[in-house]
C-alpha positions as CSV (number, residue, x, y, z in Angstrom):
1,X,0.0,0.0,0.0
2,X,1.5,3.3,-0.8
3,X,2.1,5.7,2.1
4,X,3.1,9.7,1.8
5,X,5.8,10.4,3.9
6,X,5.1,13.7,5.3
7,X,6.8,16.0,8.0
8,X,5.5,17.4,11.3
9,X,6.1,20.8,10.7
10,X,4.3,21.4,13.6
11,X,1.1,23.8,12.5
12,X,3.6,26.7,12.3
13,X,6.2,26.3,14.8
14,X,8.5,24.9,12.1
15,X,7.8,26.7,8.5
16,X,7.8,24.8,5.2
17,X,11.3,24.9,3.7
18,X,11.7,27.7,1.1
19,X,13.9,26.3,-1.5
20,X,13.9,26.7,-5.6
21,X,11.2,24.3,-6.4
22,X,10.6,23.0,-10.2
23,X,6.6,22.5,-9.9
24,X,6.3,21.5,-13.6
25,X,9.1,19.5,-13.2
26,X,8.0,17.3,-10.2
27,X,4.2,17.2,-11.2
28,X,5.6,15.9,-14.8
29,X,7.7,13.1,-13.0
30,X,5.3,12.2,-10.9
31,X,2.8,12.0,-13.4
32,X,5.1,9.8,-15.7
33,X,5.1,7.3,-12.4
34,X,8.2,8.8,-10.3
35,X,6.7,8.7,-6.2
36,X,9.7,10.2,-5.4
37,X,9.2,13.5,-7.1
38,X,5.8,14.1,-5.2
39,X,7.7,14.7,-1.7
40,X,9.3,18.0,-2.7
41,X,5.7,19.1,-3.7
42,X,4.4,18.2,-0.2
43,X,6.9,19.5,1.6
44,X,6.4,23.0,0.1
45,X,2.9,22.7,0.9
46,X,2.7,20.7,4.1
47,X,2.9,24.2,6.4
48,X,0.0,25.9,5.0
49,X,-2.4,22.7,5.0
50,X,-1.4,21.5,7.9
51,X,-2.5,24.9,9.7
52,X,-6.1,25.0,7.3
53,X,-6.9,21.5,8.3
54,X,-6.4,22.3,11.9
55,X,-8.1,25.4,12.0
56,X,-10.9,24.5,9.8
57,X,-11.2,21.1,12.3
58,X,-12.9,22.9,15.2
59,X,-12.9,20.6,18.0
60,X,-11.7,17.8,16.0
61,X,-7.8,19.2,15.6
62,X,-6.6,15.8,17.4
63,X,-7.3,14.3,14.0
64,X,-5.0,16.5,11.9
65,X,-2.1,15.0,10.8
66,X,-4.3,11.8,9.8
67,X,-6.7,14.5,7.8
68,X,-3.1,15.9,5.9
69,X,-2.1,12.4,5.0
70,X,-5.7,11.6,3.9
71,X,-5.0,14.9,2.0
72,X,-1.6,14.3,-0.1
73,X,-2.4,11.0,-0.8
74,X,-5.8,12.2,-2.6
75,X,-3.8,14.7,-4.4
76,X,-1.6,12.1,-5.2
77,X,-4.2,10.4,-6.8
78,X,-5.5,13.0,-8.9
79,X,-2.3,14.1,-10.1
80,X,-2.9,12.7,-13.5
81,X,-5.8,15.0,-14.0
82,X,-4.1,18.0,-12.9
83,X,-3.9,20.3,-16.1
84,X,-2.1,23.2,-15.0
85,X,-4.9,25.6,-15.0
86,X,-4.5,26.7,-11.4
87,X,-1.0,26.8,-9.6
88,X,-0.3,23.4,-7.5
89,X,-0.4,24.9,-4.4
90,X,-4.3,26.5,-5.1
91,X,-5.6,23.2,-6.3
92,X,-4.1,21.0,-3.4
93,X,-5.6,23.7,-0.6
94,X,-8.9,23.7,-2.3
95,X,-8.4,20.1,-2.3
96,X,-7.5,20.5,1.3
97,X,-10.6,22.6,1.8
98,X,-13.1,20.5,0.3
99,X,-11.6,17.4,1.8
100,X,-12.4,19.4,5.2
101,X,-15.6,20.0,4.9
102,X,-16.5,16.3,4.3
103,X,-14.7,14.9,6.7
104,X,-16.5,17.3,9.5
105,X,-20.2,16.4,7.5
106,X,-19.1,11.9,8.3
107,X,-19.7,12.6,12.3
108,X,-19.8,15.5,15.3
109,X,-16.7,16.7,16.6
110,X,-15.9,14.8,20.3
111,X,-16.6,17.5,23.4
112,X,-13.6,19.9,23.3
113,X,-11.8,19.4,26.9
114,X,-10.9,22.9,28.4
115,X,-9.8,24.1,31.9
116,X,-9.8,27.6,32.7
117,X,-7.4,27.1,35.4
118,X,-4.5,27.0,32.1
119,X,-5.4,30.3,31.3
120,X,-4.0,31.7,34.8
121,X,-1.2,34.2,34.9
122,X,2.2,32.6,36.3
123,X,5.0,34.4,37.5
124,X,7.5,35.0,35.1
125,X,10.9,32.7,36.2
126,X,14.3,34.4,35.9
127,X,16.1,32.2,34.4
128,X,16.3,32.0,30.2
129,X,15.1,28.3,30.2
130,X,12.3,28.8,32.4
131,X,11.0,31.6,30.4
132,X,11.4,30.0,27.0
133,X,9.6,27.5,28.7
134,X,6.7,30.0,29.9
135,X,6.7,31.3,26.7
136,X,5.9,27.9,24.9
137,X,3.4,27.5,27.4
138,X,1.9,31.0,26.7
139,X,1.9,30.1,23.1
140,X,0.0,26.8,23.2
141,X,-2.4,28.4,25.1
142,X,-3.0,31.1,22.8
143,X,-3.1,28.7,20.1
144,X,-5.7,26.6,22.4
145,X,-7.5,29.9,23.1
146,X,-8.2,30.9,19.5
147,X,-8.8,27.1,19.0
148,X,-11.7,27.5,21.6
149,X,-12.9,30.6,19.6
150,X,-12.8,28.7,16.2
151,X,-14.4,25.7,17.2
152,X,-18.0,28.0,18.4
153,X,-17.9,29.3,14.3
154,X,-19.3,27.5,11.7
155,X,-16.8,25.7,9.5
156,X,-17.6,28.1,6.6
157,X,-16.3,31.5,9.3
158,X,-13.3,29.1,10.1
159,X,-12.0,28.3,7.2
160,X,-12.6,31.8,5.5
161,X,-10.7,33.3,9.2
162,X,-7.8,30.7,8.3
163,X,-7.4,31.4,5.0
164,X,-6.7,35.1,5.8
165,X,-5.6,35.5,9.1
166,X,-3.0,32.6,9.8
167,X,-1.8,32.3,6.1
168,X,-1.9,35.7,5.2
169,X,-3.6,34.7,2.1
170,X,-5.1,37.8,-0.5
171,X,-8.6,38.6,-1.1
172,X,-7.4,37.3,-4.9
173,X,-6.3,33.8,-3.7
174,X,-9.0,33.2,-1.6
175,X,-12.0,33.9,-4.2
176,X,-9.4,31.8,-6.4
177,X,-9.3,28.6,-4.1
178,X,-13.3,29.1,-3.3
179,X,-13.8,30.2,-6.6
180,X,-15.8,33.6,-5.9
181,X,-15.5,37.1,-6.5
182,X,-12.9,39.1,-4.3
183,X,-15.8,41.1,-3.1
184,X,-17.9,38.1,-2.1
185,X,-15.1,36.5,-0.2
186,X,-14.4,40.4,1.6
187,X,-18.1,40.5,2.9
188,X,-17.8,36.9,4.2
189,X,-14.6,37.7,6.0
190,X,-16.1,40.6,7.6
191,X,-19.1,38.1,8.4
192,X,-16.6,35.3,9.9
193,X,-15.0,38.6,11.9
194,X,-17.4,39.7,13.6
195,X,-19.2,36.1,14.7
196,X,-15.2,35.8,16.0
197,X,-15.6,38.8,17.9
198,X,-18.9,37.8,19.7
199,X,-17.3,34.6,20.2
200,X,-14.8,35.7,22.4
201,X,-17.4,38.5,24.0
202,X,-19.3,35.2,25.3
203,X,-16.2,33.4,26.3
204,X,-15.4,36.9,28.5
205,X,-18.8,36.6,29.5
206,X,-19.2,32.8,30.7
207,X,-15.3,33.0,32.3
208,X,-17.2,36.1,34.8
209,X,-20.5,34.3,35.2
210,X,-18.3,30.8,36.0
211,X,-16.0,33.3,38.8
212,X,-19.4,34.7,40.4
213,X,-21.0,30.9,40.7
214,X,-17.8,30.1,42.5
């Protein structure tokens, strides 16, 4: 059974490699039956799908690196059809994207574990390996915080807020991957925004009420 071999690059921590990549070069190779020259093509993708698929997961993030294997391998698959019309790295995230979205539709997302004792401020330690420490904690925290936030949107607001906000992606790319005007995917953003915003109003506003019932 063929298996993709792809890295952790750890949903950000590590970024992609940014070397000279051939595209037309590997897809032709691969498409003439040469595996090997697909693994240069994930691993310039691999960052930015591995950090759609987790925040377009919700509650369901433990199941990401499965969902970015599941992911390659289909592109994989499809490679002979690929024509060249789009660049790689659009059709494999709207690959990405629509895999997403049916993988969330097979079942509901497990409940999402939270304790809001993590969130508590600790004294910062004096020396340099504690506080890279304490910052690494900060950090997953954040990341679990906005994680939180992300899993109360619906998967439409998530993965329009990924697109844009963790990769950085134009208003251009994005109606390009959805295939939609740049206008429509601007008024959608500003739709997934502000449901973010209330989403972290109520999570201000159940951390008070949960302090006062204590």
């Amino acid at each position: 059974m063929f298996t993709l071999a792809i890295p952790a690059w750890g949903l950000g921590l590590l970024e992609t490699p940014h070397e000279e990549l051939d595209e037309s070069c590997c897809i032709k190779r691969c498409q003439n039956g040469d595996k090997d020259a697909f693994e240069p093509l994930v691993r310039q993708n691999a960052g930015k799908i591995q950090r759609l698929v987790w925040g377009m997961l919700g509650e369901r993030r433990e199941d990401t690196d499965d969902v970015v294997q599941e992911i390659f391998l289909k592109a994989y698959l499809a490679l002979p059809k690929f024509r060249g019309d789009a660049r790689f790295s659009t059709w494999v995230y709207r690959i990405a994207v629509n895999h997403c979205r049916d993988y969330l539709k097979r079942g509901g997302p497990p409940p999402l574990e939270f304790d809001e004792e993590q969130i508590a401020d600790d004294p910062p330690p004096e020396d340099k390996e504690g506080q890279d420490k304490l910052r690494e904690m900060q950090e997953r925290r954040a990341s679990d915080k906005l994680q939180k936030l992300l899993s109360r949107l619906p998967e439409k607001h998530r993965r329009i807020l990924v697109m844009r906000e963790l990769e950085g992606m134009s208003y251009d790319e994005m109606a390009e991957v959805l295939r939609i005007r740049p206008g429509t995917v601007r008024s959608r953003l500003n739709r997934a925004r502000k449901a973010l915003r209330k989403a972290a109003e109520d999570d201000k506003k159940e951390g008070r009420e949960g302090q006062e019932d204590s």
